[in-house]
Backbone as XML, in Angstrom:
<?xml version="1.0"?>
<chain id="A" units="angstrom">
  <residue number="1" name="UNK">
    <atom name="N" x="-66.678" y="25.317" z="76.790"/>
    <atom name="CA" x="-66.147" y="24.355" z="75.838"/>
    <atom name="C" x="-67.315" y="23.566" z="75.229"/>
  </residue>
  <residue number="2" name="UNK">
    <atom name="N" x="-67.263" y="23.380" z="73.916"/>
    <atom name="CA" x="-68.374" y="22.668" z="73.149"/>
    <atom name="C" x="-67.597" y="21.034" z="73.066"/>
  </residue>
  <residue number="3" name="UNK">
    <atom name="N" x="-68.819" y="20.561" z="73.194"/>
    <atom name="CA" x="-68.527" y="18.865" z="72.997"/>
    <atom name="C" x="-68.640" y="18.558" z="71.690"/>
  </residue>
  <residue number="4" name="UNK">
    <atom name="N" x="-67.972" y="17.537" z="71.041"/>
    <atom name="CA" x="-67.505" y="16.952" z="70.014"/>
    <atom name="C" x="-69.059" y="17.135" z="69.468"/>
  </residue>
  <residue number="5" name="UNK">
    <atom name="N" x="-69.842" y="16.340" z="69.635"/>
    <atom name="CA" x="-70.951" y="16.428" z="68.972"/>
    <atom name="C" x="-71.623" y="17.406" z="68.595"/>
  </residue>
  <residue number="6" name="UNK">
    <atom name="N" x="-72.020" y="18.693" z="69.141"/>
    <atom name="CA" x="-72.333" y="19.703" z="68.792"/>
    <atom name="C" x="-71.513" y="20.141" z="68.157"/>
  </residue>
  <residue number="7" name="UNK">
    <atom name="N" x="-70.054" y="20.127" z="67.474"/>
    <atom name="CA" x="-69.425" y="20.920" z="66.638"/>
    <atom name="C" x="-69.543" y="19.585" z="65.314"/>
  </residue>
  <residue number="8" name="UNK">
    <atom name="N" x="-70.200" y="18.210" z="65.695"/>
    <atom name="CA" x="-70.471" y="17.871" z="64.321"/>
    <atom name="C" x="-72.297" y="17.905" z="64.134"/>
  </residue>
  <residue number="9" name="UNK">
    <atom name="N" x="-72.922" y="18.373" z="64.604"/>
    <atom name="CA" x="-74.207" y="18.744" z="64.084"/>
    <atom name="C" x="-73.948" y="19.881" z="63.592"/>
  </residue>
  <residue number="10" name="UNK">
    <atom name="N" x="-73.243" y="21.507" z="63.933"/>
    <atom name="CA" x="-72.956" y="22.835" z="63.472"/>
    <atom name="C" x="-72.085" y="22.115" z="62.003"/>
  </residue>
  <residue number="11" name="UNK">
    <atom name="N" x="-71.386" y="21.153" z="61.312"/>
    <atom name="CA" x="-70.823" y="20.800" z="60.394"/>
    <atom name="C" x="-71.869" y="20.420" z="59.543"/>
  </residue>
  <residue number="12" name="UNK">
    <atom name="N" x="-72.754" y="19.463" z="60.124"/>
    <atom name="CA" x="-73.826" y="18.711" z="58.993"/>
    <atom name="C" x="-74.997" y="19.803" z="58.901"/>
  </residue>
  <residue number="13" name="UNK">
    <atom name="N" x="-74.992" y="20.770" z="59.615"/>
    <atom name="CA" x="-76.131" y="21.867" z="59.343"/>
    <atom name="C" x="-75.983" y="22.566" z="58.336"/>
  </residue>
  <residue number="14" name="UNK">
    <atom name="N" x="-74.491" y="22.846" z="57.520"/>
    <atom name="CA" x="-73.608" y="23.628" z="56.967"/>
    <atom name="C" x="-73.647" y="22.741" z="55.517"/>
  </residue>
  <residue number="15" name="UNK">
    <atom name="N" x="-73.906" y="21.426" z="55.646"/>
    <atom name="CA" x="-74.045" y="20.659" z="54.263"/>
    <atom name="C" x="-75.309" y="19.890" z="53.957"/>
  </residue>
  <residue number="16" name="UNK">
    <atom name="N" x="-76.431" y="20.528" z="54.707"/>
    <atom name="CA" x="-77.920" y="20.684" z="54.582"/>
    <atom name="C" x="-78.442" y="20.449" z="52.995"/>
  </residue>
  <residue number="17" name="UNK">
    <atom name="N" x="-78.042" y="21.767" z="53.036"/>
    <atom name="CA" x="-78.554" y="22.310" z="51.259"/>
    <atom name="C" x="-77.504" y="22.360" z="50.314"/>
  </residue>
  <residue number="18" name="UNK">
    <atom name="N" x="-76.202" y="21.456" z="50.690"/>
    <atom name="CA" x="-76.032" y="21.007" z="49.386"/>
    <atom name="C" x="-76.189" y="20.407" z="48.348"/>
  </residue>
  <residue number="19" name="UNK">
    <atom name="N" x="-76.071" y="20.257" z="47.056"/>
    <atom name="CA" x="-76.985" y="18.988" z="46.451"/>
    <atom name="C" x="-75.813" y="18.376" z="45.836"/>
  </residue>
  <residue number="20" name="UNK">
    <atom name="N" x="-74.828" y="18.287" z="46.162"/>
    <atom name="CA" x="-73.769" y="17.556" z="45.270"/>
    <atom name="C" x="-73.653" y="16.490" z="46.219"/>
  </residue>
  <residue number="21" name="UNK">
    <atom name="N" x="-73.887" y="15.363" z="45.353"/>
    <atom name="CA" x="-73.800" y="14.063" z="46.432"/>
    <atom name="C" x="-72.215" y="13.598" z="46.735"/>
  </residue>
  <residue number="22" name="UNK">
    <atom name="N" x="-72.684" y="12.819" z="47.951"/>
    <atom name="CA" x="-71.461" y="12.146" z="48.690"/>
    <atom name="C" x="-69.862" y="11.624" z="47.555"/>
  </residue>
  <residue number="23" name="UNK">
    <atom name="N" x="-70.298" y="11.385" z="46.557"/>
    <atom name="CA" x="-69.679" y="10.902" z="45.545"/>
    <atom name="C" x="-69.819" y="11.089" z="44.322"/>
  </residue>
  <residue number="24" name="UNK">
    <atom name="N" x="-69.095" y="10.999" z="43.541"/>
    <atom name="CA" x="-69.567" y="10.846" z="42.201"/>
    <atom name="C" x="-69.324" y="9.562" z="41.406"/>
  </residue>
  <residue number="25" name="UNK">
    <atom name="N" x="-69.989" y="9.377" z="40.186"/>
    <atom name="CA" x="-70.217" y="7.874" z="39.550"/>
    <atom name="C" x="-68.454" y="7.883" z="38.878"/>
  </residue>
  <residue number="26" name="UNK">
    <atom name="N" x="-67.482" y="7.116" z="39.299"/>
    <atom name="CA" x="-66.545" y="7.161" z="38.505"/>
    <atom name="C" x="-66.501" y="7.205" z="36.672"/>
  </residue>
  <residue number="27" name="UNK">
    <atom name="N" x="-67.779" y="6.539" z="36.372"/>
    <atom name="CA" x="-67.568" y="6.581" z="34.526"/>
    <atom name="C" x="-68.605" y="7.829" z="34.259"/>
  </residue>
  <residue number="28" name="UNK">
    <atom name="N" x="-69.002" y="8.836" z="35.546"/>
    <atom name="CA" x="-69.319" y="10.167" z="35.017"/>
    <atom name="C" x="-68.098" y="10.490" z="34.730"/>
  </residue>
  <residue number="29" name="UNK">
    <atom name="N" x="-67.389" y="10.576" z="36.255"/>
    <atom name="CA" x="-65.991" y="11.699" z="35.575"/>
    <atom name="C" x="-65.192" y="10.732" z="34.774"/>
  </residue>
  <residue number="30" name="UNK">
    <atom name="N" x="-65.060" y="9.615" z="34.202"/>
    <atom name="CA" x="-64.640" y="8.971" z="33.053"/>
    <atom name="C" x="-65.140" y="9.960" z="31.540"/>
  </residue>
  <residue number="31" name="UNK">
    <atom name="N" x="-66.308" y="9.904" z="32.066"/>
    <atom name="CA" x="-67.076" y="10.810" z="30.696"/>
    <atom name="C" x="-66.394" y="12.228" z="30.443"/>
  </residue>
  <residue number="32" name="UNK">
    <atom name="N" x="-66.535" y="13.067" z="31.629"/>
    <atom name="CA" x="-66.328" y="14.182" z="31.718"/>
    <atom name="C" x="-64.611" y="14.335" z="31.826"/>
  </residue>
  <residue number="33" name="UNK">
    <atom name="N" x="-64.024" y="13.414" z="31.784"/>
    <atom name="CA" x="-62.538" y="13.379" z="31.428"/>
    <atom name="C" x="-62.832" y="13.299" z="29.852"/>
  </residue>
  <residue number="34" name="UNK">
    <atom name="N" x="-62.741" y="12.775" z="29.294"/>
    <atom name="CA" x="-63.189" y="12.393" z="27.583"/>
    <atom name="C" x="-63.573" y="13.890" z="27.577"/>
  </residue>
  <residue number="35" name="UNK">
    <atom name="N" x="-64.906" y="13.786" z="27.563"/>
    <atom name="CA" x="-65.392" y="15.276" z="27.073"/>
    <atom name="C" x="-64.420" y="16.592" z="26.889"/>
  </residue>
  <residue number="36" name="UNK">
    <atom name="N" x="-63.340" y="16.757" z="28.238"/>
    <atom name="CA" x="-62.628" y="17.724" z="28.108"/>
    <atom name="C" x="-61.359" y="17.308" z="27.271"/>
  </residue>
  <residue number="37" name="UNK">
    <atom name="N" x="-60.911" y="16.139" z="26.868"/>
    <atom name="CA" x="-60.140" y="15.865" z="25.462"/>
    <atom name="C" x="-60.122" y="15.698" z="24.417"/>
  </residue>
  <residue number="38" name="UNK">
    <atom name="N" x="-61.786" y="15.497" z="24.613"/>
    <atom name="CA" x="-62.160" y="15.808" z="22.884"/>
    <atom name="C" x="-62.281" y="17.437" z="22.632"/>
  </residue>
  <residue number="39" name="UNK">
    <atom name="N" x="-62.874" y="18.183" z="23.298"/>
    <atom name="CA" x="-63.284" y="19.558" z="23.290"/>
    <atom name="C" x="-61.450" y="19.894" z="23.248"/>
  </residue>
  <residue number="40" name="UNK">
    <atom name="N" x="-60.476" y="19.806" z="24.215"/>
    <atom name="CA" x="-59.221" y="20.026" z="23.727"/>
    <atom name="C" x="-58.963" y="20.421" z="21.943"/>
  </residue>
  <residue number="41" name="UNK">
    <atom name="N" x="-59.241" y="18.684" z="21.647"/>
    <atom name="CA" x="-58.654" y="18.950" z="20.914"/>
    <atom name="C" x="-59.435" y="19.756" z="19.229"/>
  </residue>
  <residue number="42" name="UNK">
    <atom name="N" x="-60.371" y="20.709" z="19.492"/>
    <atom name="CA" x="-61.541" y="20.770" z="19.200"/>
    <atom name="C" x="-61.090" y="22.720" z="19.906"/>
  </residue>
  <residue number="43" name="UNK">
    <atom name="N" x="-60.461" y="23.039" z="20.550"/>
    <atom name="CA" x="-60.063" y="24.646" z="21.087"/>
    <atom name="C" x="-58.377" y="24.798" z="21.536"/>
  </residue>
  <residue number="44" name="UNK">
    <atom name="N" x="-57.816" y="24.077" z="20.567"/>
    <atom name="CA" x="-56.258" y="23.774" z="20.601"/>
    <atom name="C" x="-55.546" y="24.913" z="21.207"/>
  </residue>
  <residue number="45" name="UNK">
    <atom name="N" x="-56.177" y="26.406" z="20.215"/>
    <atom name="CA" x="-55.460" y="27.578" z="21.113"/>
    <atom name="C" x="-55.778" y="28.117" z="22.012"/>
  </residue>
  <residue number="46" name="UNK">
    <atom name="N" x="-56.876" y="27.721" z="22.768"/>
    <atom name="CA" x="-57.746" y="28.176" z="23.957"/>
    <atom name="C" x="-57.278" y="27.426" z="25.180"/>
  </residue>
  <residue number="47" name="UNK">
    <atom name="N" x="-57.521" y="28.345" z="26.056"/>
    <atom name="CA" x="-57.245" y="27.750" z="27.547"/>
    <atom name="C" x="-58.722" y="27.432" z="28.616"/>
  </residue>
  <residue number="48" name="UNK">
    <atom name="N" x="-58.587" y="26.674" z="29.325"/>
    <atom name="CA" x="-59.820" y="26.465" z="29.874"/>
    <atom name="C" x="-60.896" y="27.403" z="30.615"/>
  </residue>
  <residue number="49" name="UNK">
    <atom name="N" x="-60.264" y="28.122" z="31.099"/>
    <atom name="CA" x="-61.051" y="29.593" z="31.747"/>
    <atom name="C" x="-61.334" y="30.351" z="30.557"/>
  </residue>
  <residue number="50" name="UNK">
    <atom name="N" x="-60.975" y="30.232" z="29.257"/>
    <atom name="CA" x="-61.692" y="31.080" z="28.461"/>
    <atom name="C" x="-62.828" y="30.068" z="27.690"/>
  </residue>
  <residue number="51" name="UNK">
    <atom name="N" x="-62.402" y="28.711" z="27.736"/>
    <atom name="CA" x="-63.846" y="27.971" z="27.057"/>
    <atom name="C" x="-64.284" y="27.429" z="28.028"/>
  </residue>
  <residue number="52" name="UNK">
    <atom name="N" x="-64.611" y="27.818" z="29.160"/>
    <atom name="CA" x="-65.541" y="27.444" z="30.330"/>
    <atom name="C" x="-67.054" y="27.187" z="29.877"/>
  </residue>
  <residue number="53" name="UNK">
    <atom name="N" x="-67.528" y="28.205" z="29.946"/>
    <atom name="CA" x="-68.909" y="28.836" z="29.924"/>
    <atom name="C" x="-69.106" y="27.460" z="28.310"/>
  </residue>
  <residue number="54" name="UNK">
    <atom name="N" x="-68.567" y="28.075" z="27.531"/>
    <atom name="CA" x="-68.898" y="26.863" z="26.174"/>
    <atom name="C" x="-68.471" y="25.190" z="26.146"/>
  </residue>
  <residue number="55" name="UNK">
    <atom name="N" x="-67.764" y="25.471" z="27.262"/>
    <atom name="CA" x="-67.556" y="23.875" z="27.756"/>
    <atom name="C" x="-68.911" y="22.934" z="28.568"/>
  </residue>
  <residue number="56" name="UNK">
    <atom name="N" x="-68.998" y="24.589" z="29.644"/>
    <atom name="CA" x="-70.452" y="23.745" z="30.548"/>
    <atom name="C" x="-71.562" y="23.865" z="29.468"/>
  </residue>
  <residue number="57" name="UNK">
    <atom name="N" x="-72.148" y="24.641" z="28.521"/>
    <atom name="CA" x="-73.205" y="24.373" z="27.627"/>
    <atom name="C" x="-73.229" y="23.387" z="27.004"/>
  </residue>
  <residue number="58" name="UNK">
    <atom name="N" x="-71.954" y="22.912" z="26.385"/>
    <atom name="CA" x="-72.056" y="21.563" z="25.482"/>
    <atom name="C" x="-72.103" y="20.173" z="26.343"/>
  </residue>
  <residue number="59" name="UNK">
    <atom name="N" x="-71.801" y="20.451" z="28.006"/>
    <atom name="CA" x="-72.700" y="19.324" z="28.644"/>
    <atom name="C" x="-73.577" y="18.889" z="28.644"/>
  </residue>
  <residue number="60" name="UNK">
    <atom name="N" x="-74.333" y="19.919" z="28.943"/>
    <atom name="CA" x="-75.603" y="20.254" z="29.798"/>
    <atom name="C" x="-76.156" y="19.888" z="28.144"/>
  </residue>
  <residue number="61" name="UNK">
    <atom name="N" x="-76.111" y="20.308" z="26.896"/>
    <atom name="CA" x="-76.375" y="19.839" z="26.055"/>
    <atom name="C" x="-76.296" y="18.115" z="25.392"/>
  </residue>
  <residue number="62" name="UNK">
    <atom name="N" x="-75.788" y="17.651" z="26.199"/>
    <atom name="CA" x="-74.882" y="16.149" z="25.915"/>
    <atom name="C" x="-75.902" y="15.698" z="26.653"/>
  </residue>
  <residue number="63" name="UNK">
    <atom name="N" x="-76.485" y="16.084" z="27.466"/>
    <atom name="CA" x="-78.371" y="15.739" z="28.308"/>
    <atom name="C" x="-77.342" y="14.825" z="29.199"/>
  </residue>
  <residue number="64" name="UNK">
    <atom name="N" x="-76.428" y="15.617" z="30.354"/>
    <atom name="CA" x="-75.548" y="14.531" z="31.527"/>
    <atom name="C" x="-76.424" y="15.198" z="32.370"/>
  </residue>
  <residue number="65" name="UNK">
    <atom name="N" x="-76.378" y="14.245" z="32.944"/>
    <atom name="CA" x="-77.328" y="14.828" z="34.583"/>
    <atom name="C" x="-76.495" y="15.068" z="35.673"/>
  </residue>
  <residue number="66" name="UNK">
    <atom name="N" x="-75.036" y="15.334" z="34.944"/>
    <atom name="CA" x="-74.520" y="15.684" z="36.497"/>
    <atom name="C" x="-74.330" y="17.261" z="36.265"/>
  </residue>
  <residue number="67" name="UNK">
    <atom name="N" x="-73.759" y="17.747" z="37.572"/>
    <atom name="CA" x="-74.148" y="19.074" z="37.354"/>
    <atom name="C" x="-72.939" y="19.855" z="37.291"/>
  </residue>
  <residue number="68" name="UNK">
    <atom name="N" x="-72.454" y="20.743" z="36.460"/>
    <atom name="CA" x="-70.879" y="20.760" z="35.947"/>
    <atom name="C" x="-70.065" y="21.180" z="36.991"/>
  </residue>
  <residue number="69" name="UNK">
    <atom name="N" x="-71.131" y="21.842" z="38.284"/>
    <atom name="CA" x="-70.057" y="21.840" z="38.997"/>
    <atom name="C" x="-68.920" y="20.375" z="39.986"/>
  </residue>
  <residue number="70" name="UNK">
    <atom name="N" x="-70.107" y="19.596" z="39.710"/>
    <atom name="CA" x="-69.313" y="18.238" z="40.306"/>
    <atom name="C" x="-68.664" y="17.772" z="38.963"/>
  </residue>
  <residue number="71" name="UNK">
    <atom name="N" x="-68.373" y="18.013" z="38.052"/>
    <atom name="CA" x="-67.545" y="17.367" z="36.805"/>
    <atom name="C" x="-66.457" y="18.402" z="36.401"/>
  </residue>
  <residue number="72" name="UNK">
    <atom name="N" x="-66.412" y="19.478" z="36.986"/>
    <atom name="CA" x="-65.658" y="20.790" z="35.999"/>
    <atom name="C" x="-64.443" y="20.525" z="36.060"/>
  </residue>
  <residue number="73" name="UNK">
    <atom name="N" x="-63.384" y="20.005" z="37.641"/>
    <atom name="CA" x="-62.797" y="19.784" z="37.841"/>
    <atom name="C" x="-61.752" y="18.018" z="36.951"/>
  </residue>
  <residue number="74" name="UNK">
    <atom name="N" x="-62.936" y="17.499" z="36.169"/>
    <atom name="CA" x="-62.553" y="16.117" z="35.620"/>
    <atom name="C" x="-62.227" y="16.528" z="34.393"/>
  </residue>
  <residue number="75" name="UNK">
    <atom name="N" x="-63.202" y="17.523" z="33.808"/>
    <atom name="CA" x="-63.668" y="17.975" z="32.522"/>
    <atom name="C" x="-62.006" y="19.094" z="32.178"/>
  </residue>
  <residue number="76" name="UNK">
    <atom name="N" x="-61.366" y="19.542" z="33.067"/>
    <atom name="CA" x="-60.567" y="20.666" z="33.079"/>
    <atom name="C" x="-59.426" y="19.882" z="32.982"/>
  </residue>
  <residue number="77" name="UNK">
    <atom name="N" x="-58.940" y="18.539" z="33.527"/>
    <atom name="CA" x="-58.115" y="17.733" z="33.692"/>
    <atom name="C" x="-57.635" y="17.396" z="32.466"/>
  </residue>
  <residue number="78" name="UNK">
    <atom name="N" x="-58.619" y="16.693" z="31.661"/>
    <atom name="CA" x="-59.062" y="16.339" z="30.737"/>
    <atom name="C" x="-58.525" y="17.166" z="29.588"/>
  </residue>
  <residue number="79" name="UNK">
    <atom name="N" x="-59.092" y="18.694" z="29.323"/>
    <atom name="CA" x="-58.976" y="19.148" z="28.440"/>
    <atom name="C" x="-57.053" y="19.641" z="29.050"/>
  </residue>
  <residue number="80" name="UNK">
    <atom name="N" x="-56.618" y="20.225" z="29.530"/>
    <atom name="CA" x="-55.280" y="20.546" z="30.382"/>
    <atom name="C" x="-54.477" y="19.316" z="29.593"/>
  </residue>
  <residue number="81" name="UNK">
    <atom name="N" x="-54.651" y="18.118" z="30.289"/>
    <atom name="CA" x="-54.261" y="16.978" z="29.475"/>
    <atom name="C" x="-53.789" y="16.948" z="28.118"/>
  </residue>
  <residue number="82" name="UNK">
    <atom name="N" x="-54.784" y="17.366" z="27.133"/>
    <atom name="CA" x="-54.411" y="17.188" z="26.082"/>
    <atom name="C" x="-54.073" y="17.918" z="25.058"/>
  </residue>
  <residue number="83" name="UNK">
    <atom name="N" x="-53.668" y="19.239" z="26.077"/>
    <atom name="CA" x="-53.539" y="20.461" z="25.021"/>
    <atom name="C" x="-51.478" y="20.199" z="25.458"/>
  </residue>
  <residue number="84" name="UNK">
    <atom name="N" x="-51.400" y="21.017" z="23.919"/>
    <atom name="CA" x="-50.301" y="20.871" z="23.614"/>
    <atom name="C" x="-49.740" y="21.027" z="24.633"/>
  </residue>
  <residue number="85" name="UNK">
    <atom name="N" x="-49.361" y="22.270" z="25.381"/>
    <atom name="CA" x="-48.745" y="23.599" z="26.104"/>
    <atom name="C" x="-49.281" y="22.624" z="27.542"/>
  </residue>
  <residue number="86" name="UNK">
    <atom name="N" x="-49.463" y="21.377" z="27.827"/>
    <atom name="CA" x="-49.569" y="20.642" z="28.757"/>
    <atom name="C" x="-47.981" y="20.146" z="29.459"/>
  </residue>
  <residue number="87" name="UNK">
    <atom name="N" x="-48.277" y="20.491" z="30.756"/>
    <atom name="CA" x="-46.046" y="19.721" z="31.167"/>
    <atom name="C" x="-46.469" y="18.879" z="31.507"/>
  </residue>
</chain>
């Protein structure tokens, strides 16, 4: 039987080399909510898995320093949100 502690060092060994921090800045994903309702309304007949890839370029172009995978999920909300075909 393993003791509590050794099954939380085998946990924090496992999130070593992640680089997505503990949190994120709430008025990032404020931003990255916006971003995906303006871009909405900007790919009206498009769905988000098909303007992915042109969604994360026009970040990363917008010079955000976060990294789309910690925003994709705000950014997707966002655009989902404001498309018509939204329930």
């Amino acid at each position: 039987m393993t003791k509590a502690s050794d099954d939380t060092e085998v946990v924090l060994d496992r999130f070593e080399d992640m680089t997505q921090p503990p949190s994120i800045d709430p008025a990032t994903l404020r931003r990255a909510m916006r971003y995906g309702q303006n871009a909405a309304t900007k790919f009206r007949d498009q769905d988000f898995n098909t303007m992915e890839s042109e969604l994360r370029a026009g970040w990363i172009l917008k010079g955000e320093l976060a990294e789309w995978d910690w925003v994709r999920d705000a950014v997707r909300l966002g655009f989902e949100q404001s498309s018509p075909d939204a329930e």
